[in-house]
C-alpha positions in Angstrom: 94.2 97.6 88.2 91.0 97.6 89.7 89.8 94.8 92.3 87.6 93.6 89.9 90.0 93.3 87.1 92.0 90.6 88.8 88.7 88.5 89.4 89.0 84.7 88.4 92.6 85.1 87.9 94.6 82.9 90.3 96.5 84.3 93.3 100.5 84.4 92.5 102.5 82.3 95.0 103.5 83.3 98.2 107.0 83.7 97.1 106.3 85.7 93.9 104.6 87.9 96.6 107.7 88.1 99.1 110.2 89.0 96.5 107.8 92.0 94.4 107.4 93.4 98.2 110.9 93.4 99.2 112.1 94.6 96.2 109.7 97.7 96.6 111.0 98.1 99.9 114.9 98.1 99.2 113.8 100.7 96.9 112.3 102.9 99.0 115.4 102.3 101.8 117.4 104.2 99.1 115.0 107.0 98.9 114.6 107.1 102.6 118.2 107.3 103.7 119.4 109.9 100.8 116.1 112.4 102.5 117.1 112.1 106.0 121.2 112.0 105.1 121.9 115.2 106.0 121.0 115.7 109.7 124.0 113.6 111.1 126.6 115.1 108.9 125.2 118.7 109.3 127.9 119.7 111.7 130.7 118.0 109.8 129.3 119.4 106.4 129.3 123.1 108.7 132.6 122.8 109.6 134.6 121.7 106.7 132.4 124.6 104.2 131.2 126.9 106.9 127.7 126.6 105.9 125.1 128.7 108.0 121.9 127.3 109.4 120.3 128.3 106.6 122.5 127.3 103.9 121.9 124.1 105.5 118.3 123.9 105.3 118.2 125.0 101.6 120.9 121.9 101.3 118.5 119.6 102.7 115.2 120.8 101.5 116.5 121.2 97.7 116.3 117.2 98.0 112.2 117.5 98.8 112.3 120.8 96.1 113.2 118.2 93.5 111.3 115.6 94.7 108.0 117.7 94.5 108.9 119.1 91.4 108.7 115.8 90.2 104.9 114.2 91.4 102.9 115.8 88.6 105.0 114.7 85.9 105.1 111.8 87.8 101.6 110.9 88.3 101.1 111.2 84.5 103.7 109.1 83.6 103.2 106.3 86.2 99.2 106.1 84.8 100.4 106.4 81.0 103.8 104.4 81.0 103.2 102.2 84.1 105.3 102.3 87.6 108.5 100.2 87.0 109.5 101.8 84.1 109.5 105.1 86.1 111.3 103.6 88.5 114.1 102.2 86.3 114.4 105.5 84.6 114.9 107.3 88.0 117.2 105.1 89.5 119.9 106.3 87.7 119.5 109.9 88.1 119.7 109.1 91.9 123.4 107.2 91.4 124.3 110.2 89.4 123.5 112.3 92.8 125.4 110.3 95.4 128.3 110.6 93.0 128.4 114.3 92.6 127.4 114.4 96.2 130.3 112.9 97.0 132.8 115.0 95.1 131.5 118.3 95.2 133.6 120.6 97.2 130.8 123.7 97.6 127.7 124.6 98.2 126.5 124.6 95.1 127.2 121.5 94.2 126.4 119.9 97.0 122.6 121.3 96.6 122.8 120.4 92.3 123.5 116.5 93.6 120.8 116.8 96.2 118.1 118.5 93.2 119.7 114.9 91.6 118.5 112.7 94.4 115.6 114.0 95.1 114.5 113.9 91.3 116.0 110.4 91.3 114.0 108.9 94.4 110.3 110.5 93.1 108.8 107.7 92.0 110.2 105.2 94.5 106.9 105.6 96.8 104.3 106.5 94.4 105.7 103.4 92.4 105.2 101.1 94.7 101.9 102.0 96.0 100.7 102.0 92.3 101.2 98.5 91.8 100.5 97.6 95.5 97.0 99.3 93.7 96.9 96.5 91.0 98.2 93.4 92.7 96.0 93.8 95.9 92.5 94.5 97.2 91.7 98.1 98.3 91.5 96.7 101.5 94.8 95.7 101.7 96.3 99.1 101.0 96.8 101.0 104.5 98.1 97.8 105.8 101.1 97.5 102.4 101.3 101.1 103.0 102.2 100.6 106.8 104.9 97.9 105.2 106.3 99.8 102.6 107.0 102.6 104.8 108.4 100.8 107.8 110.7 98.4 105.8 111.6 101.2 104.0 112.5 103.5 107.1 115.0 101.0 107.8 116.9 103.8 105.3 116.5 105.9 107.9 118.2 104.1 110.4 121.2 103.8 107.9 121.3 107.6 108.0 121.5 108.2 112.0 124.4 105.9 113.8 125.3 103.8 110.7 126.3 107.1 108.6 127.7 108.6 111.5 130.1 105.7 112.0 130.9 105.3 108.2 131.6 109.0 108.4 134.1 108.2 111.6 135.9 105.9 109.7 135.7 106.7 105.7 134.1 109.6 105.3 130.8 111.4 104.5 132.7 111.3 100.5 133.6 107.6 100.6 130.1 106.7 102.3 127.8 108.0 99.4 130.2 106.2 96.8 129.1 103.1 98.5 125.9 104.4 98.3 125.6 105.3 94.9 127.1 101.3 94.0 124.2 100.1 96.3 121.1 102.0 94.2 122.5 101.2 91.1 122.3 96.9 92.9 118.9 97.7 93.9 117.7 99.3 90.5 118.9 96.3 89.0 116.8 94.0 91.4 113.8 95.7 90.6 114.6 95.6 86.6 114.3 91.6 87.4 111.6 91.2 89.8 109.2 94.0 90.0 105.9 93.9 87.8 103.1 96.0 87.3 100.8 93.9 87.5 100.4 90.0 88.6 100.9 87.5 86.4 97.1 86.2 84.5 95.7 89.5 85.6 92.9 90.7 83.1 94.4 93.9 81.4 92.5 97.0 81.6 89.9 97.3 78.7 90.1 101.4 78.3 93.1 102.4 76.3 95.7 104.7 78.3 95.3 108.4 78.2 96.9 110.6 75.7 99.2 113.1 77.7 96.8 116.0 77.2 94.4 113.9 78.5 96.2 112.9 81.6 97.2 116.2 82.4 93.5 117.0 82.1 92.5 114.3 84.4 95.0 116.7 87.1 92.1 119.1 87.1 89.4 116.1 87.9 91.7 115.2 91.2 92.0 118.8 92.7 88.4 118.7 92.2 87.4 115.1 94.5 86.1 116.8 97.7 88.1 116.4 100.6 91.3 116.7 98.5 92.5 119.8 99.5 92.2 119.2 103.6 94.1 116.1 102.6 96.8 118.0 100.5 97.1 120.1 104.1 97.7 117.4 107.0 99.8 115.6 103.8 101.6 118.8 103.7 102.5 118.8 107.3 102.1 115.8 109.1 105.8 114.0 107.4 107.3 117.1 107.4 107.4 117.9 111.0 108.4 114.9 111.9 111.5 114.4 109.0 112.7 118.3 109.8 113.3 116.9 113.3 115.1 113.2 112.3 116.2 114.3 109.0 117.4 117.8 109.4 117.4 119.8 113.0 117.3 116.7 115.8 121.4 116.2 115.2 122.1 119.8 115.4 119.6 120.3 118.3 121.3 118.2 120.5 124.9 118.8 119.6 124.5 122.6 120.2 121.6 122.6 123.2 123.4 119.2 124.9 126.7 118.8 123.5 126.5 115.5 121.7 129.3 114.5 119.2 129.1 112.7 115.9 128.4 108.9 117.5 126.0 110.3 119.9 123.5 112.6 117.8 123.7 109.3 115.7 122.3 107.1 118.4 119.6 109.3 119.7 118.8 109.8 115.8 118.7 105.9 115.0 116.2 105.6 118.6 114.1 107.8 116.8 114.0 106.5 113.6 113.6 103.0 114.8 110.3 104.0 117.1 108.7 105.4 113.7 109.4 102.1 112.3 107.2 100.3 115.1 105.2 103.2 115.0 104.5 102.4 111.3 103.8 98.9 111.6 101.2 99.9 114.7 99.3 102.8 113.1 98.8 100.9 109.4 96.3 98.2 110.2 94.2 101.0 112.8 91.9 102.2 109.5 90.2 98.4 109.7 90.6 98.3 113.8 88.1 101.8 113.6 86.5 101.2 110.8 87.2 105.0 109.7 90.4 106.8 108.9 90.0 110.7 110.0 90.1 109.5 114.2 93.7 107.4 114.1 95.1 110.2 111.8 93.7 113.0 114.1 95.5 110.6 116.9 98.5 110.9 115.6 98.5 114.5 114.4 97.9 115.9 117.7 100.3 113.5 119.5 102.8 114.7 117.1 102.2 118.4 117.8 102.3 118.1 121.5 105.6 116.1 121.7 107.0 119.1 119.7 105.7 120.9 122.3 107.4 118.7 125.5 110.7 119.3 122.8 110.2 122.9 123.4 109.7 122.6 127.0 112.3 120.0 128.3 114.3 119.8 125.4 117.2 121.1 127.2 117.3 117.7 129.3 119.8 115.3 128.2 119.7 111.2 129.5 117.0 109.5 129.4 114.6 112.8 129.0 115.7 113.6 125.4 115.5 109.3 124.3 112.2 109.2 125.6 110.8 112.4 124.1 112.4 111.0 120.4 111.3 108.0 120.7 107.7 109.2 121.5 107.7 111.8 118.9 108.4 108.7 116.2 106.0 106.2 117.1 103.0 108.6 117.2 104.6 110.6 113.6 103.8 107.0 112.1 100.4 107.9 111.4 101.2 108.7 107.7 100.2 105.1 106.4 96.4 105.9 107.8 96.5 109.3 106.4 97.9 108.0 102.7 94.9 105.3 102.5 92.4 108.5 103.6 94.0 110.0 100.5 93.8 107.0 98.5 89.9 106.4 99.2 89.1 109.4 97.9 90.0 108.3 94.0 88.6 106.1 91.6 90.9 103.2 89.4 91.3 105.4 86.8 92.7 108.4 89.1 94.7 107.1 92.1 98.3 107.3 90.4 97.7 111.4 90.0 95.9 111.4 92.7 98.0 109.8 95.3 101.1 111.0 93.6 99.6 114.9 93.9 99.2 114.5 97.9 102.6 113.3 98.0 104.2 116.0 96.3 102.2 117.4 99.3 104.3 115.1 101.8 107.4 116.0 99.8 106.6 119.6 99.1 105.8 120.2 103.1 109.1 118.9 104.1 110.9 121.4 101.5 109.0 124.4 102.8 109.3 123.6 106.8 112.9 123.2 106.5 113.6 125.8 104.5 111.7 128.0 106.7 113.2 126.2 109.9 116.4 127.0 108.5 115.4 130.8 108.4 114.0 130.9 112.0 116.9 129.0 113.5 119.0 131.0 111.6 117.5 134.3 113.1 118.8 133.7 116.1 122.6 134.8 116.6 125.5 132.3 117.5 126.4 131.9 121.0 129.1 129.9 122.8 128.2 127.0 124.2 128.5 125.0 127.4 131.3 122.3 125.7 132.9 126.0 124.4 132.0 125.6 120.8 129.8 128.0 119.1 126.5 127.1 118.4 122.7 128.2 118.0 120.7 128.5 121.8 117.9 126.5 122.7 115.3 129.4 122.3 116.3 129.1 118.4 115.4 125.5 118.2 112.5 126.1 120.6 110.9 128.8 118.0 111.7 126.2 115.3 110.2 123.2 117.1 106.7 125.6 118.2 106.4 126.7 114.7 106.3 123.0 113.5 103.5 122.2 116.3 101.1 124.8 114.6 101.1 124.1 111.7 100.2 120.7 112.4 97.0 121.7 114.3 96.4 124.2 111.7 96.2 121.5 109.4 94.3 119.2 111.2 91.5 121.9 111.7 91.0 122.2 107.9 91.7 118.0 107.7 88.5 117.5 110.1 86.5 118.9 106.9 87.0 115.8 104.7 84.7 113.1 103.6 85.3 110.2 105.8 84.6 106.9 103.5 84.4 103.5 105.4 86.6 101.5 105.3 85.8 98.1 103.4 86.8 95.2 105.6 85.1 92.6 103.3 
């Protein structure tokens, strides 16, 4: 809904406001701890089915495979049909996931339950911001953006220490049937609470799109300039930071430093918890600078070079190591600044397909870098480690870690080419 279109209407109470936001949020916690769950429980899921580095990264990218898959479809179905019935009809398909997740004895069907999860948790971002879109102003939207993603990283943190002690004392099995009984509580919340749009809002007077011509409308988005060098820093500027949290940091340091399950956990939930801050920080800097393309170019190159102090003193553990995580996600939580860029670019009647196409971006990007991560890492032959385990050697996750760095400047070369609208701080 356009800012015009709730005009004259009176704002909903503060509380109305509270509950529709945290609801979003708890659903996007779901989404953001089923992406990043694999990292801690890489080595344990390694051991007990002798998976290969890059068995493992096809594991954990199928999830983003899915989830990409899904934005298109998406898109034209949150414009014709309207964000929280996408949501509620998702929801399940995620519970279906955790649960085959957690009994699934192979490969196989480990990576069908994550192609579940992933497809399940598509719309719980792209629904959100939708009706973030129709409840408030334009100028609000960096700012909800920054909120929606930091509450919701709290998911993360449930997948670094808290999912490695659950898997001490349960189980990685037990922990997703818990799991799967808390998205099926939160999809329920959101069947009560969430609307798309505020209550006395004037409804839009144009009558929704057929499908053919929503699908059509696909072609009018790929054709806003500046979409495509925002499809590329989209495409890399999540993903290099979530194939470190959410895939590579917890074997990194167990092979290159020796850390065991509670410790790769710990340096994990650091991280995470830094991106949250970082998230908060960087969402309110489009209004601070009046312009987008300089706090996103900000944190795009800060995030390449701390790859690039990974690479270098990686191989220190102590306070070295914390510090470079914790660095790497504050200045990786640029993405609310670069999703209101995106969102500028489209008018009321294209932002769901258009935001939803430069996050299958986001999504898409994660499932190629760790898929190719995987490859690269994988390149490298097993050695024996220092603690006398056998492992991967640093110059593997070095050539992983560099490879991530470039593409991020690559993209930000092409990302300097887009339009640069102001921001409106009236």
């Amino acid at each position: 809904m356009s800012d015009d279109s709730r005009a004259g209407a009176a704002p909903p109470p503060a509380a109305t406001i509270f509950a529709l936001i945290s609801v979003l949020c708890a659903i996007y916690v779901v989404s953001q701890f089923l992406r990043n769950s694999v990292g801690v429980i890489a080595p344990n899921l390694s051991d007990e089915l002798g998976l290969a580095p890059q068995e493992i990264g096809v594991l954990s990218s199928t999830f983003f495979l899915a989830f990409a898959a899904a934005q298109i479809p998406l898109g034209v179905a949150i414009d014709r049909y309207g964000p929280k019935l996408c949501m509620l009809a998702s929801v399940g398909i995620a519970v279906v996931g955790c649960l085959i997740f957690a009994w699934s004895d192979s490969l196989f069907g480990l990576t069908v339950a994550r192609a579940l999860m992933g497809l399940g948790c598509s719309s719980f971002f792209m629904g959100p911001l939708t009706i973030y879109t129709r409840w408030f102003h334009s100028r609000q939207f960096s700012t909800l953006t920054g909120v929606q993603l930091g509450v919701g990283t709290i998911g993360t943190l449930f997948a670094t220490a808290p999912l490695a002690w659950s898997t001490g004392l349960y189980g990685w099995r037990a922990t997703f049937v818990f799991v799967a009984v808390g998205a099926a509580v939160v999809g329920l919340l959101v069947a009560m609470i969430a609307r798309d749009a505020p209550p006395g809002s004037r409804p839009e007077a144009h009558r929704p799109a057929s499908l053919k011509e929503s699908f059509a409308g696909l072609g009018e988005v790929i054709r806003v300039p500046g979409f495509w060098p925002l499809f590329a820093i989209h495409f890399v500027g999540y993903a290099a930071f979530v194939t470190v949290l959410g895939l590579w940091g917890g074997p990194f340091v167990t092979d290159v430093l020796g850390y065991d399950l509670n410790e790769r956990g710990n340096i994990l939930l650091v991280m995470a918890a830094a991106q949250i801050v970082g998230l908060f920080a960087w969402g309110p800097t489009d209004r601070l600078y009046g312009y987008r393309r300089l706090p996103v170019s900000i944190g795009a190159l800060s995030t390449a070079a701390m790859l690039l102090v990974l690479c270098v003193f990686g191989d220190r553990g102590g306070v070295t190591i914390y510090a470079i995580f914790i660095v790497l996600g504050f200045v990786a939580g640029f993405v609310p600044v670069q999703t209101g860029h995106g969102r500028a670019l489209f008018d009321k009647r294209l932002v769901g397909r258009g935001i939803t196409f430069l996050n299958l971006a986001t999504i898409g990007g994660v499932f190629v870098l760790q898929a190719i991560t995987g490859v690269i890492i994988g390149a490298f032959p097993p050695v024996e480690l220092a603690t006398g385990e056998i492992g991967r050697p640093f110059a593997a996750y070095q050539a992983a870690f560099a490879f991530l760095a470039l593409c991020v400047v690559v993209a930000w070369v092409y990302y300097r080419t887009a339009p640069d609208p102001k921001v409106d701080t009236d």
